[in-house]
KEMARVO-244075 format. One record per residue (C-alpha): y, x, z; residue number from 1. Coordinates in Angstrom, 1 decimal. Layout:
BEGIN
<site north="Y" east="X" up="Z" markol="NUM"/>
...
***
This chain:
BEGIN
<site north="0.0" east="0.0" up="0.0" markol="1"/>
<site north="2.6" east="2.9" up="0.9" markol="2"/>
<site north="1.7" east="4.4" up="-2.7" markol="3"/>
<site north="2.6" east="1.3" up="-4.4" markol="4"/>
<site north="6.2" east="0.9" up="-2.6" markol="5"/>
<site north="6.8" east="4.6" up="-3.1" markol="6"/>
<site north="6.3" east="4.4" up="-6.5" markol="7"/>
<site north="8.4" east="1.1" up="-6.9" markol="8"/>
<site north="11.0" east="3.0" up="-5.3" markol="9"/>
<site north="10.9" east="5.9" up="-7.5" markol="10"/>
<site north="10.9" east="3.3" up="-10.6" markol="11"/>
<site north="13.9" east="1.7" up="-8.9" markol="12"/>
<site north="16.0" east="5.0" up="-8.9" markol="13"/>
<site north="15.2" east="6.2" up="-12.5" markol="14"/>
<site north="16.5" east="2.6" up="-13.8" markol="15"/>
<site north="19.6" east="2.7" up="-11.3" markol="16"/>
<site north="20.0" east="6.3" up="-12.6" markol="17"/>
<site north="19.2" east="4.8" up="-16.1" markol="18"/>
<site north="21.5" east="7.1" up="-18.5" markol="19"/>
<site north="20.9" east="9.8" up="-16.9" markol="20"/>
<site north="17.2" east="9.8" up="-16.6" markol="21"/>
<site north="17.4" east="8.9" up="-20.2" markol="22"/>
<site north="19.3" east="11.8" up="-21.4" markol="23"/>
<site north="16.6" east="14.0" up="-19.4" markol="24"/>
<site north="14.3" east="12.5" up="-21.0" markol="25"/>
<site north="15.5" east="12.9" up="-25.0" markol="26"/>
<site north="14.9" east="16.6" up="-23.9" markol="27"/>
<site north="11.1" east="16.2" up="-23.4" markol="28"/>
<site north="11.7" east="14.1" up="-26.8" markol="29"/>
<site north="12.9" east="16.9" up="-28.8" markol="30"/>
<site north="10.4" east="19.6" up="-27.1" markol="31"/>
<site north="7.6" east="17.5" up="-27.4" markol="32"/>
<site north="8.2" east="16.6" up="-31.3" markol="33"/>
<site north="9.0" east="20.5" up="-32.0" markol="34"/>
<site north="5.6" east="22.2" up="-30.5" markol="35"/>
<site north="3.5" east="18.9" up="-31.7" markol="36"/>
<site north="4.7" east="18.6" up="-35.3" markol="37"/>
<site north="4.4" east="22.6" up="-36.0" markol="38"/>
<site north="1.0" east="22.2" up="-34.1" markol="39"/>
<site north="-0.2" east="19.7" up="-37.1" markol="40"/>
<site north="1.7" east="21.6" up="-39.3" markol="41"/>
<site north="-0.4" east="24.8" up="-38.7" markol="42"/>
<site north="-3.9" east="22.7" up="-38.4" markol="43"/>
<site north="-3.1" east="21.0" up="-41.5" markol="44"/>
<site north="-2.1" east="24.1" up="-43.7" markol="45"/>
<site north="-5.0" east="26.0" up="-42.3" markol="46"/>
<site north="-7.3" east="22.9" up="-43.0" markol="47"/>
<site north="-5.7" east="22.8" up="-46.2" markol="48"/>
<site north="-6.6" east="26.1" up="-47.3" markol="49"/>
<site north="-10.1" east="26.4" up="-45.3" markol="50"/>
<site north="-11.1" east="23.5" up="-47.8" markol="51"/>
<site north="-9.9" east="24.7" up="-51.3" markol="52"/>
<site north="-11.4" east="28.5" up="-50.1" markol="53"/>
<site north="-14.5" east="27.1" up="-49.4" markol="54"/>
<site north="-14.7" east="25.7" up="-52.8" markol="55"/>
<site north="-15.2" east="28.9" up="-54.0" markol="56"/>
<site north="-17.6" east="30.4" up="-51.1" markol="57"/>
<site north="-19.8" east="30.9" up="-54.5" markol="58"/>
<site north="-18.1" east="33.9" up="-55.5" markol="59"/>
<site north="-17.9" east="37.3" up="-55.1" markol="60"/>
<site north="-15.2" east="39.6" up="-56.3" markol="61"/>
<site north="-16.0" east="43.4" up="-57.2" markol="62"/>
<site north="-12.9" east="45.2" up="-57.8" markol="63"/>
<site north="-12.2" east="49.1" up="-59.1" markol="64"/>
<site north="-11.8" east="51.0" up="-56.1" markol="65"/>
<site north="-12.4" east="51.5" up="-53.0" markol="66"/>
<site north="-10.6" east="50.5" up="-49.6" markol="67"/>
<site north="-9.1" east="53.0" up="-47.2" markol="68"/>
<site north="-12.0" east="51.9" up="-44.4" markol="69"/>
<site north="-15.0" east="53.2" up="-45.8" markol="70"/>
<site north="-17.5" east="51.7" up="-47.5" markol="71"/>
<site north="-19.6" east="48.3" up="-46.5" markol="72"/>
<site north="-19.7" east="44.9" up="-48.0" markol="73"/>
<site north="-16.2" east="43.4" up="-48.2" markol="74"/>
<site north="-14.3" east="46.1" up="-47.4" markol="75"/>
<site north="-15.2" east="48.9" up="-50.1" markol="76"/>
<site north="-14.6" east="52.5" up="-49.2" markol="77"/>
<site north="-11.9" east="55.6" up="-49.7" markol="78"/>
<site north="-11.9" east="56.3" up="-53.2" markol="79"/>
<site north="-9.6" east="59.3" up="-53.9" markol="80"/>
<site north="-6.8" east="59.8" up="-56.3" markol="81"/>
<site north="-8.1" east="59.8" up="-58.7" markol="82"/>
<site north="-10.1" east="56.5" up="-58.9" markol="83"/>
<site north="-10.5" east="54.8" up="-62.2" markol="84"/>
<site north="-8.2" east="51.5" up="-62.5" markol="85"/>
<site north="-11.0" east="49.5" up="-64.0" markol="86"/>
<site north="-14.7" east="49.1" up="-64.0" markol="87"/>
<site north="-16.5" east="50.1" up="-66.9" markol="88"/>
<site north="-19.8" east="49.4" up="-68.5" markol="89"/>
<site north="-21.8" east="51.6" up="-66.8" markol="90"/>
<site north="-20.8" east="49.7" up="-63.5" markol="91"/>
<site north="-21.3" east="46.5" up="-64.5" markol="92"/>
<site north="-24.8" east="47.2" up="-65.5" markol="93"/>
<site north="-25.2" east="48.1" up="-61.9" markol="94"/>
<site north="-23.6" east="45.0" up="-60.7" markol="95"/>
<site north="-25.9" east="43.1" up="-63.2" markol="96"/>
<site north="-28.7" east="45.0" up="-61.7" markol="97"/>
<site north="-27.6" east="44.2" up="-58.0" markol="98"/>
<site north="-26.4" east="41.0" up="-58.3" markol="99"/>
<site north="-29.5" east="39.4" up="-60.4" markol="100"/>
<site north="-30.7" east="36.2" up="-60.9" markol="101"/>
<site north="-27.0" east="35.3" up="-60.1" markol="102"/>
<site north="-24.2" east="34.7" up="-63.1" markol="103"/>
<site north="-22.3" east="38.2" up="-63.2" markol="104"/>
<site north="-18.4" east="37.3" up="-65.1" markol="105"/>
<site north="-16.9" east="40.4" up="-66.4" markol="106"/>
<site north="-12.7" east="39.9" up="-66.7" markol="107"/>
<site north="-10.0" east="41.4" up="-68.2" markol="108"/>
<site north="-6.7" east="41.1" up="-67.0" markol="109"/>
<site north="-3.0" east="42.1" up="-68.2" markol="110"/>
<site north="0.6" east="40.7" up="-67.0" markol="111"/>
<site north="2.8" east="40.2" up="-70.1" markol="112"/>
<site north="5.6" east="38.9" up="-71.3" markol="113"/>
<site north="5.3" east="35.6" up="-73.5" markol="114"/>
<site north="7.4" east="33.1" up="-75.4" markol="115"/>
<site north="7.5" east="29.8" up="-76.6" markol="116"/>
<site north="10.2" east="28.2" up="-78.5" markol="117"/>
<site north="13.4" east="29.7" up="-76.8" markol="118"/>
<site north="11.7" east="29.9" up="-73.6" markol="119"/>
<site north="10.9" east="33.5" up="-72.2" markol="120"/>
<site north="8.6" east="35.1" up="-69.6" markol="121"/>
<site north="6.0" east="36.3" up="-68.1" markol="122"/>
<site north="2.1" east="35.2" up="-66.9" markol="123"/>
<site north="-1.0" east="36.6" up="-66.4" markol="124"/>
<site north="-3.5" east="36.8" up="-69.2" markol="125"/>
<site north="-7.0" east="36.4" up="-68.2" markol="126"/>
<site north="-9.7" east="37.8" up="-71.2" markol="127"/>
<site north="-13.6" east="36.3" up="-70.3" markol="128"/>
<site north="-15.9" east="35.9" up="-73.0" markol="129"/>
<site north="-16.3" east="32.3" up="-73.9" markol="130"/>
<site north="-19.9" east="31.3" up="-72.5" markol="131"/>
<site north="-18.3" east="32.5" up="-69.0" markol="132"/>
<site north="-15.2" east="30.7" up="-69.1" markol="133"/>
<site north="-17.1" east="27.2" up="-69.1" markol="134"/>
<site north="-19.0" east="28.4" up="-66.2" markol="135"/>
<site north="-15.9" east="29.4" up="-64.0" markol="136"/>
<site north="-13.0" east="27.0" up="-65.3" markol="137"/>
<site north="-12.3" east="23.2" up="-66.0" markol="138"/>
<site north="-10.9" east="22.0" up="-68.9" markol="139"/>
<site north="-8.7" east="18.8" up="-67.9" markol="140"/>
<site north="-7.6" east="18.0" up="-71.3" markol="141"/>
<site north="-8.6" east="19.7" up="-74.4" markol="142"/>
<site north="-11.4" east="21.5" up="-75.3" markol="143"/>
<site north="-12.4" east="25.1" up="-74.8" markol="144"/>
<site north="-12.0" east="28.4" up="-77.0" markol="145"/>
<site north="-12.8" east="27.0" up="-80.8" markol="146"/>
<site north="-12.1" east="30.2" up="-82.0" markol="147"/>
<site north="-10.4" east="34.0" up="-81.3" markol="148"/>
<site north="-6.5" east="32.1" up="-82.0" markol="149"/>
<site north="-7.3" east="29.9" up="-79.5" markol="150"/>
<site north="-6.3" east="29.9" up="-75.7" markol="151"/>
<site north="-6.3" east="27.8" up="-72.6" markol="152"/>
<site north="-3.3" east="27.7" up="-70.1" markol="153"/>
<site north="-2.9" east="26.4" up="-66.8" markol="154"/>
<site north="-1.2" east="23.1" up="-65.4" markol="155"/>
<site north="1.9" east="25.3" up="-64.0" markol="156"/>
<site north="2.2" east="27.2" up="-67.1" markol="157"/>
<site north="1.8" east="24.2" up="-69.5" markol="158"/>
<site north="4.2" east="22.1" up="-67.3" markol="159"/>
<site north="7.1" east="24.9" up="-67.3" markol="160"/>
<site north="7.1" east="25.5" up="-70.9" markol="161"/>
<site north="6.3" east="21.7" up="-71.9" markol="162"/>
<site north="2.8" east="22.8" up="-73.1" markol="163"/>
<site north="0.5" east="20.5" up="-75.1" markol="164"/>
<site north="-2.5" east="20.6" up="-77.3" markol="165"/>
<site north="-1.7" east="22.6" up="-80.4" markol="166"/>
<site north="1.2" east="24.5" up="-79.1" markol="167"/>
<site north="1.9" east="28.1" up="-79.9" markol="168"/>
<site north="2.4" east="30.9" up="-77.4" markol="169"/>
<site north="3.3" east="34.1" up="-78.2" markol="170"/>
<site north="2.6" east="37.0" up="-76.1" markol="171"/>
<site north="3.9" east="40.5" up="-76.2" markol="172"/>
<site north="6.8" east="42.1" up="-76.6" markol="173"/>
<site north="8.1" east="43.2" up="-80.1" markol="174"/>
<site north="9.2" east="46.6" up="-78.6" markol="175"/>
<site north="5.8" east="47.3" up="-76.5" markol="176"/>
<site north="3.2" east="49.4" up="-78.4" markol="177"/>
<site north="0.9" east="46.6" up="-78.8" markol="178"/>
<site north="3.4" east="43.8" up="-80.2" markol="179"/>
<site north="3.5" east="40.3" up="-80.3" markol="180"/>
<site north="0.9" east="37.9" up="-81.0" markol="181"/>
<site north="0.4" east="34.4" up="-81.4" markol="182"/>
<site north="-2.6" east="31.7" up="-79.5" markol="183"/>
<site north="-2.3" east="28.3" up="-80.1" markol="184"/>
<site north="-3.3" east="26.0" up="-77.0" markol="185"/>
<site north="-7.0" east="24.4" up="-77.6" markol="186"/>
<site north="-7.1" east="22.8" up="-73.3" markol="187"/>
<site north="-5.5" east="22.6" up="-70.5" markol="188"/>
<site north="-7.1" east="23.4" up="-67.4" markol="189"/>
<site north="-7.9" east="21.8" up="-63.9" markol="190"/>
<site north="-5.7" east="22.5" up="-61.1" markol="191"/>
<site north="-7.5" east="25.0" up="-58.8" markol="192"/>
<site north="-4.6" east="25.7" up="-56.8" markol="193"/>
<site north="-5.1" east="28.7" up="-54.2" markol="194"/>
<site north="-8.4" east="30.4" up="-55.6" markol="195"/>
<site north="-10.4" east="33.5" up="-54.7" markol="196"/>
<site north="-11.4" east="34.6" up="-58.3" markol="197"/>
<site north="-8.5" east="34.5" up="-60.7" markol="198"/>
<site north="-5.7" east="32.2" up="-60.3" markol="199"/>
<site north="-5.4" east="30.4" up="-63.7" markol="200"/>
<site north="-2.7" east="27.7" up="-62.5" markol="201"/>
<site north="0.1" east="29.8" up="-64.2" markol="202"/>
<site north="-1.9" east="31.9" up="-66.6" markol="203"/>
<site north="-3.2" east="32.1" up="-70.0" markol="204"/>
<site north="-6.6" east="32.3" up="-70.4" markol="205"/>
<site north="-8.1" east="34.0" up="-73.9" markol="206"/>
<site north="-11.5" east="35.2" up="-75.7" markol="207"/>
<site north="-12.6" east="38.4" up="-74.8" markol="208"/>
<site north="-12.4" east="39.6" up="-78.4" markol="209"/>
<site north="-9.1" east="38.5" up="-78.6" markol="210"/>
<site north="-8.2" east="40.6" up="-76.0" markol="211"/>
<site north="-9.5" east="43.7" up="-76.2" markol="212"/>
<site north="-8.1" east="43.4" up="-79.5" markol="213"/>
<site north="-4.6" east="43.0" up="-78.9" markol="214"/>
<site north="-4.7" east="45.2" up="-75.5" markol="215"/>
<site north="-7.4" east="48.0" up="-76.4" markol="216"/>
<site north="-9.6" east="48.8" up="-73.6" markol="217"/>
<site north="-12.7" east="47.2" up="-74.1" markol="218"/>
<site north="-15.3" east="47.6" up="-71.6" markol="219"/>
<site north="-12.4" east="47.9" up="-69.0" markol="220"/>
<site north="-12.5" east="45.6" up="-66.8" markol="221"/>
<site north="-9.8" east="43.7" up="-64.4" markol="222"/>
<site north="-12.3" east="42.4" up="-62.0" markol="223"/>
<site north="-16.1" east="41.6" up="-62.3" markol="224"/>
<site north="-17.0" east="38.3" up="-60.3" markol="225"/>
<site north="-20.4" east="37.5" up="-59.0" markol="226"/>
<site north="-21.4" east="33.5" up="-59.1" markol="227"/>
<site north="-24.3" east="32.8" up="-56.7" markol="228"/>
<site north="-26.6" east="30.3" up="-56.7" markol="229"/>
<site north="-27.3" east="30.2" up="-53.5" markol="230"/>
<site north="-24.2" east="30.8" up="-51.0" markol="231"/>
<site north="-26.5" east="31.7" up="-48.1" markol="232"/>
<site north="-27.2" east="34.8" up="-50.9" markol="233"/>
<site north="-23.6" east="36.2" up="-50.3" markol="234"/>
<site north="-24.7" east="39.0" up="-47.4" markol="235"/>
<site north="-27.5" east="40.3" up="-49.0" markol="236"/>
<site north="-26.0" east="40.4" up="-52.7" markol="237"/>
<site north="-22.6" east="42.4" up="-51.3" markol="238"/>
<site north="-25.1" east="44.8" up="-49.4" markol="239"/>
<site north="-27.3" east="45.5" up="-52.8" markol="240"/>
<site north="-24.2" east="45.6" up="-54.9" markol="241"/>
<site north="-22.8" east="47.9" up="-52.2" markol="242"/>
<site north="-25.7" east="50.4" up="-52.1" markol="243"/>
<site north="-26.4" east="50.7" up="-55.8" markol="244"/>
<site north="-23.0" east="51.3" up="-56.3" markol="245"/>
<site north="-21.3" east="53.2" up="-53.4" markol="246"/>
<site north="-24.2" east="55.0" up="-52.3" markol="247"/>
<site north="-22.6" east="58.6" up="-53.2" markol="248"/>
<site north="-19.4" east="57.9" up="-53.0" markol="249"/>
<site north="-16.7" east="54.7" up="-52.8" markol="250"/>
<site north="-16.1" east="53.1" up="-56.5" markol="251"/>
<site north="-15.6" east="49.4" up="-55.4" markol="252"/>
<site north="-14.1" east="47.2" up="-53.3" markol="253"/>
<site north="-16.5" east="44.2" up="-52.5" markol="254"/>
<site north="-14.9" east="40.9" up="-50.9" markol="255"/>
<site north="-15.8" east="37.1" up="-50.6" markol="256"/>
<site north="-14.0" east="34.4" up="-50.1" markol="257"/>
<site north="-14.9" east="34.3" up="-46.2" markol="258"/>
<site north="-12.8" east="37.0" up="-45.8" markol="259"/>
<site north="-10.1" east="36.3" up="-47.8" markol="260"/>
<site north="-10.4" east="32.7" up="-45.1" markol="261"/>
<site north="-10.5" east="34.5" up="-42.1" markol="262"/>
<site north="-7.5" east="37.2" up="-42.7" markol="263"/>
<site north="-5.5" east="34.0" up="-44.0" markol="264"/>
<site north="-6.0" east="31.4" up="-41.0" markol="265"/>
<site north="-5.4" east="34.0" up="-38.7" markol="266"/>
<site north="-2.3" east="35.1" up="-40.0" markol="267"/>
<site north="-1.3" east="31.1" up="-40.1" markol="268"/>
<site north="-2.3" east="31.0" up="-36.7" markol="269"/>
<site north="-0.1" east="33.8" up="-35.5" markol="270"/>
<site north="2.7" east="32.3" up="-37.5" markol="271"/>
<site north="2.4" east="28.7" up="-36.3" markol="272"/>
<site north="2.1" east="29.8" up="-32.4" markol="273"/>
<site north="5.2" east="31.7" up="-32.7" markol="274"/>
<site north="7.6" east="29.0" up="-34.4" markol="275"/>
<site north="5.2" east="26.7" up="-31.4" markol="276"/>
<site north="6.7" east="28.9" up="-29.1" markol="277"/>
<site north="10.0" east="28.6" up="-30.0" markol="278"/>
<site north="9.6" east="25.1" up="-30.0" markol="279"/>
<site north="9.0" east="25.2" up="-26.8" markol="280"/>
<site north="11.8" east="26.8" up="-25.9" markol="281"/>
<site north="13.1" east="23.3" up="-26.0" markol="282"/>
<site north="11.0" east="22.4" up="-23.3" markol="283"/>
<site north="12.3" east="24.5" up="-21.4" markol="284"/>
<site north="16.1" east="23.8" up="-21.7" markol="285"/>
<site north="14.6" east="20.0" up="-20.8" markol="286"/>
<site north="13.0" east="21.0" up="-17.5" markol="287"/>
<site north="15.9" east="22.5" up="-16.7" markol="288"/>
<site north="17.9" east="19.1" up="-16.9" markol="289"/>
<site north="15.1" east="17.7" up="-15.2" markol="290"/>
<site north="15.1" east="20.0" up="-12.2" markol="291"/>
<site north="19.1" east="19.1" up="-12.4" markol="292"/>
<site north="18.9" east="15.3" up="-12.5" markol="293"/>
<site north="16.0" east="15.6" up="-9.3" markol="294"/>
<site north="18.2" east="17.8" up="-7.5" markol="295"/>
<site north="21.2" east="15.2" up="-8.0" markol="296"/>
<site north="18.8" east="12.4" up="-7.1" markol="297"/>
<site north="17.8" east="14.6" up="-3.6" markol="298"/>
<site north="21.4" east="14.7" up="-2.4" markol="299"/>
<site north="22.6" east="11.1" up="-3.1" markol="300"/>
<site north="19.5" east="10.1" up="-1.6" markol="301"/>
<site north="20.1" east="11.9" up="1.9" markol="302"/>
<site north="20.4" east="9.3" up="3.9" markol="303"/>
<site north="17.7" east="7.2" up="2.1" markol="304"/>
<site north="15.2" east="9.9" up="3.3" markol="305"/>
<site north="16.7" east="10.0" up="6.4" markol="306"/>
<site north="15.4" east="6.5" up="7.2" markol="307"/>
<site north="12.5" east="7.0" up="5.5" markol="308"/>
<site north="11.4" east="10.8" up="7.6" markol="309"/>
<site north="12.8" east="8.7" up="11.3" markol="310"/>
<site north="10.7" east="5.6" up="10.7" markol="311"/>
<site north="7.6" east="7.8" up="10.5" markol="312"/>
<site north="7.2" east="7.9" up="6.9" markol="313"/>
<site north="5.0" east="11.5" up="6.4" markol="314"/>
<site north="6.7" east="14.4" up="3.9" markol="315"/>
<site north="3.7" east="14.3" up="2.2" markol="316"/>
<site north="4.9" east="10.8" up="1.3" markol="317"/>
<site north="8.6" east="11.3" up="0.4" markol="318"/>
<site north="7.5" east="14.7" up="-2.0" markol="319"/>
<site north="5.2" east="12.3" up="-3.6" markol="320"/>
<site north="7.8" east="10.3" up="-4.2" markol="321"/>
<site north="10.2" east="12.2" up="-6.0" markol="322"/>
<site north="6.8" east="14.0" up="-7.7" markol="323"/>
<site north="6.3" east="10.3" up="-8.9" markol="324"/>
<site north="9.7" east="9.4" up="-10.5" markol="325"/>
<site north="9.9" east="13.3" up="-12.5" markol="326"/>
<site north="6.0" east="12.0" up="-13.5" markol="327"/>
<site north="8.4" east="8.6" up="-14.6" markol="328"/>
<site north="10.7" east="10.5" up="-16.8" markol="329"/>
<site north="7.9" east="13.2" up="-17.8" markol="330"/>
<site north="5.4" east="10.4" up="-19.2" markol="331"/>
<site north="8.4" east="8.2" up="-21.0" markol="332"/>
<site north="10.1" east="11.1" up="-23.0" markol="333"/>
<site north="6.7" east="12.7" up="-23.6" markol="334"/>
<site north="5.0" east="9.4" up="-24.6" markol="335"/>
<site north="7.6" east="8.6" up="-26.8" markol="336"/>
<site north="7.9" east="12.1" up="-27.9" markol="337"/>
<site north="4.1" east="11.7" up="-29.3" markol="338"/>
<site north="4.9" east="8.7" up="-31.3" markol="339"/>
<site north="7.9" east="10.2" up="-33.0" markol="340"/>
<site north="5.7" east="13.1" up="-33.8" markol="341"/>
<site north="3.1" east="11.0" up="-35.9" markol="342"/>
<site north="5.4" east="10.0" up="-37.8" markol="343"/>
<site north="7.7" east="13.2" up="-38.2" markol="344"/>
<site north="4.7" east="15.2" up="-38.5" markol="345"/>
<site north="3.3" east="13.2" up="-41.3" markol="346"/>
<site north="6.8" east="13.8" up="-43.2" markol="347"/>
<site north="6.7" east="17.1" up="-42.2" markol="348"/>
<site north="3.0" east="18.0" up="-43.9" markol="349"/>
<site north="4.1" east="15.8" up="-46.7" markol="350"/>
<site north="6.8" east="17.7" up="-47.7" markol="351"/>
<site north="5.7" east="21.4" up="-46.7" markol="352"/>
<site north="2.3" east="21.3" up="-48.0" markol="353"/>
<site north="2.1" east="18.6" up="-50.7" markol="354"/>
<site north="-1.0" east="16.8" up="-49.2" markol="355"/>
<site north="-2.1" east="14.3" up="-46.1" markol="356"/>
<site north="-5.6" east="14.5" up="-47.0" markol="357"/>
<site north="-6.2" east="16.3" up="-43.7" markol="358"/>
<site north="-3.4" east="14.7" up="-41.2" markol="359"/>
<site north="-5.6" east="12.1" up="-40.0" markol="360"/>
<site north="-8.2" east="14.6" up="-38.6" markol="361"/>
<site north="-9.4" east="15.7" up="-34.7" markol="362"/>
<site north="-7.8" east="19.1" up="-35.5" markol="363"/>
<site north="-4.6" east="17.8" up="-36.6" markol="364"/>
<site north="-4.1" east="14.9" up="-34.3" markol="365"/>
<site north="-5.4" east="16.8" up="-31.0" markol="366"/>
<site north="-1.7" east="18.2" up="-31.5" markol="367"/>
<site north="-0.3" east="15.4" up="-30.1" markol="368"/>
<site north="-2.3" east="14.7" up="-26.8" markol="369"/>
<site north="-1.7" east="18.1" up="-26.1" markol="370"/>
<site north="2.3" east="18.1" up="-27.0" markol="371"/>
<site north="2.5" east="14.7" up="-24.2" markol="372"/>
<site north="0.2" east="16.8" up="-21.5" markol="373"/>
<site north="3.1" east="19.8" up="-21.9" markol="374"/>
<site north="5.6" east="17.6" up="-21.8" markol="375"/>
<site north="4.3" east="16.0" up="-18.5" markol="376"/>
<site north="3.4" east="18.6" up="-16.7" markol="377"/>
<site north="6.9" east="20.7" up="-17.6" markol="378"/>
<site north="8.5" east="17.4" up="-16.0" markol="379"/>
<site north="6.5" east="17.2" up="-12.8" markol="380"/>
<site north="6.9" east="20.9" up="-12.4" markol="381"/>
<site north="10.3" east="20.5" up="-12.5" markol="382"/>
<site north="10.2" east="18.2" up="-9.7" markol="383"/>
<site north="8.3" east="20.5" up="-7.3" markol="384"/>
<site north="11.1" east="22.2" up="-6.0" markol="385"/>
<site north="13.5" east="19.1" up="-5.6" markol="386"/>
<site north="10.5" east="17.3" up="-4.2" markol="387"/>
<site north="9.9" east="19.8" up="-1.8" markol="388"/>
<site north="13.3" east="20.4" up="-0.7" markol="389"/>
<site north="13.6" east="16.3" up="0.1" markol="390"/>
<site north="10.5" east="16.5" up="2.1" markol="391"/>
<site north="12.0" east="19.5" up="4.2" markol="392"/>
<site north="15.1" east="17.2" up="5.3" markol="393"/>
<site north="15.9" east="17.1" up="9.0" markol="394"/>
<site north="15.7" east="13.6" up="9.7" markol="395"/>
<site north="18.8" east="13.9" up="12.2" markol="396"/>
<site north="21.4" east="15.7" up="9.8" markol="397"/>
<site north="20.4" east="13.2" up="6.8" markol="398"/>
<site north="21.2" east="10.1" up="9.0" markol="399"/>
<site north="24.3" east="11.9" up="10.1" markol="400"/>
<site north="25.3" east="12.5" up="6.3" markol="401"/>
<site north="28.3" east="10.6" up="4.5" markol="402"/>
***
C-alpha cells in the first residue's frame, strides 16, 4: 500500500512540474533516437552486405602476387619486387589442376577511357571468354556475345551514358598506343551490386579475343576466379591451390568472399559504435538535466519530506520515491524515444542504404529495446544522488525550512 501512494505522489509531482519534466525528458528523446537509429543503421548495412556477399560464397579469387603476411589460404605470401602483375598460363594450369572438378574463369582486365556520343570517360573492361561469361554473369536484357564486335555493359554504365541495345561504345584513346575501337551493346546485365569477383555494374564486359586483340597480352591474366560446386569445398580447394602453387615461393594471393565479409562488417562495426557513441553523448547532456530537475524537485520538496521522515515514513521509502518519478521521466522520454526511432530509423535506412529488406529483422529491431533500456537506466541513475540526498534530510531542519 505505501508503494502505491509513493508512487502516486511521484506521478503527482512530474505532472505539477509538467514543463519541466517534459523538457527533461525530450533529452532522453533525442539520445534515445540517435544511439537506436545508427544502431539499425549499422545492423542493417552490415545485413545488407552479409547477404549480397554470401551470394557469392561460391567463389574464389586467385590474384598475381602475394600478400606481405606470408603464405596460406586467403592471405597469399611476400612476393618480392619483382613479382609478375598478371598470372600466366603456366599458373593457371596449376590452378586448373588444383582447383578440379570446379569451373576455373580466367579474366582480363584494363581501366580505359571510353566514349559514346559526346559523352566521355572512363570504366573498367572486363575480357572472359564467352562460355565463362554465361556462367558468371546475367543478362537482364539482351543477349550475350553474338560475336568479337559485341559487348555487354552494366546497369550503372548503361544508365549514365543512356545505353541501349545496339548502341556503340568506343574505347580507347586516339593518342594511346593501342587506339580506339568500337563494340556495339548486344545485353545489358543484372545488377549485382557489391560483388566479390569483378564488379560489372559500371563496366564493359567483352570476348576474350576481342581483347587480347586490342590490349595485347594474351595469356595475361587480371584475376583467375574459381566457381565451386560445392561451397563447403572452399577450405580444401584454397589449401591445394595454395600448395601447388606457393609451395617454393609466394606467387598468389588466395581470398574468398568470407573474408572479404568479415574485414567489411568489422570495419562497419567499429564505425557504427563510434557515431553510437557520439550519439550518446546526448544521453549524457540529458542526465544531466535530469540530475538538475531532481535536485530542484529535492529542495522545493523540503518540507514535504520533512513530514513525511517525522511521521515515520523510512528513507528507504522517500529514496524510492524520487528513484520512482526519474524511473517516470526515464520510461516516458525513452518509450517515446523508441517509437520515433521506428519510424526515423526506417527513413534513415531508406535513404542511406537504398533498401528495407532487412529493417524488420531481430538484428535490426533489437536496436530499439536496447536504445529504451539506456535511456532508462541513464534516467534513474541520474536520480541516485538526488534521491539519496532527500532520504538524508534531517527531519527537524526540513520542517523548520521556508
Amino acid at each position: 500500500m505505501t508503494g502505491n501512494v509513493i508512487f502516486d505522489l511521484s506521478v503527482r509531482n512530474v505532472r505539477r512540474h509538467f514543463l519541466r519534466s517534459f523538457l527533461a525528458a525530450i533529452g532522453i528523446v533525442i539520445g534515445v533516437i540517435a544511439i537506436t537509429s545508427l544502431g539499425i543503421m549499422g545492423a542493417n548495412l552490415t545485413l545488407s552486405i552479409t547477404a549480397t556477399l554470401s551470394e557469392n560464397s561460391d567463389i574464389i579469387k586467385v590474384s598475381p602476387g602475394g600478400g606481405p603476411d606470408g603464405g596460406g589460404p586467403g592471405f597469399g605470401g611476400g612476393g618480392g619486387s619483382d613479382e609478375e602483375e598478371y598470372l600466366d598460363e603456366s599458373q593457371l594450369k596449376d590452378i586448373k589442376q588444383a582447383a578440379s572438378p570446379n569451373t576455373v574463369i580466367p579474366v582480363y582486365s584494363e581501366s580505359d577511357t571510353i566514349t559514346v556520343g559526346d559523352l566521355e570517360g572512363r570504366a573498367t573492361v572486363y575480357g572472359l571468354d564467352p562460355d565463362d561469361i554465361a556462367t558468371l554473369l546475367t543478362v537482364a536484357n539482351g543477349t550475350f556475345l553474338k560475336s568479337t564486335s559485341t559487348a555487354l555493359v552494366g546497369p550503372t554504365l548503361a544508365e549514365r551514358y543512356e545505353l541501349k541495345i545496339g548502341s556503340r561504345i568506343t574505347i580507347g584513346d586516339e593518342d594511346s598506343d593501342e587506339g580506339t575501337s568500337t563494340v556495339r551493346v548486344a545485353g545489358i546485365l543484372e545488377e549485382r551490386g557489391m560483388t566479390y569477383d569483378i564488379s560489372t555494374d559500371n563496366a564493359i564486359v567483352v570476348s576474350d579475343r576481342w581483347f587480347t586483340g586490342f590490349y595485347g597480352g594474351e595469356g595475361e591474366y587480371s584475376e583467375v576466379i574459381v566457381k565451386l560446386d560445392d561451397i563447403n569445398d572452399v577450405d580444401a580447394v584454397e589449401e591445394a591451390i595454395d600448395d601447388q602453387l606457393n609451395r617454393k615461393e609466394d606467387e598468389v594471393t588466395i581470398s574468398d568472399a568470407s573474408r572479404m565479409m568479415d574485414s567489411i562488417t568489422s570495419s562497419i562495426s567499429t564505425i557504427i559504435s563510434m557515431m553510437m557513441g557520439i550519439g550518446a553523448i546526448s544521453l549524457l547532456v540529458a542526465s544531466v538535466s535530469i540530475f538538475n530537475v531532481m535536485m530542484m524537485s529535492v529542495t522545493e520538496r523540503i518540507k514535504e519530506i520533512g513530514i513525511l521522515r517525522s511521521i515515520g515514513t523510512r528513507r528507504s521509502v522517500v529514496r524510492r520515491m524520487f528513484l520512482y518519478e526519474a524511473f517516470i521521466l526515464g520510461m516516458l522520454g525513452a518509450v517515446v524515444g523508441g517509437i520515433l526511432s521506428m519510424i526515423i530509423g526506417y527513413l534513415v535506412v531508406l535513404v542511406m542504404i537504398g533498401t528495407t529488406d532487412y529493417f524488420f529483422t531481430f538484428d535490426s529491431l533489437i536496436y530499439i529495446p536496447y536504445g529504451i533500456a539506456v535511456g532508462i537506466v541513464v534516467c534513474v541513475l541520474s536520480g541516485v544522488y538526488p534521491a539519496w540526498s532527500a532520504a538524508n534530510l534531517d527531519p527537524i531542519e526540513a520542517l523548520a525550512t521556508e
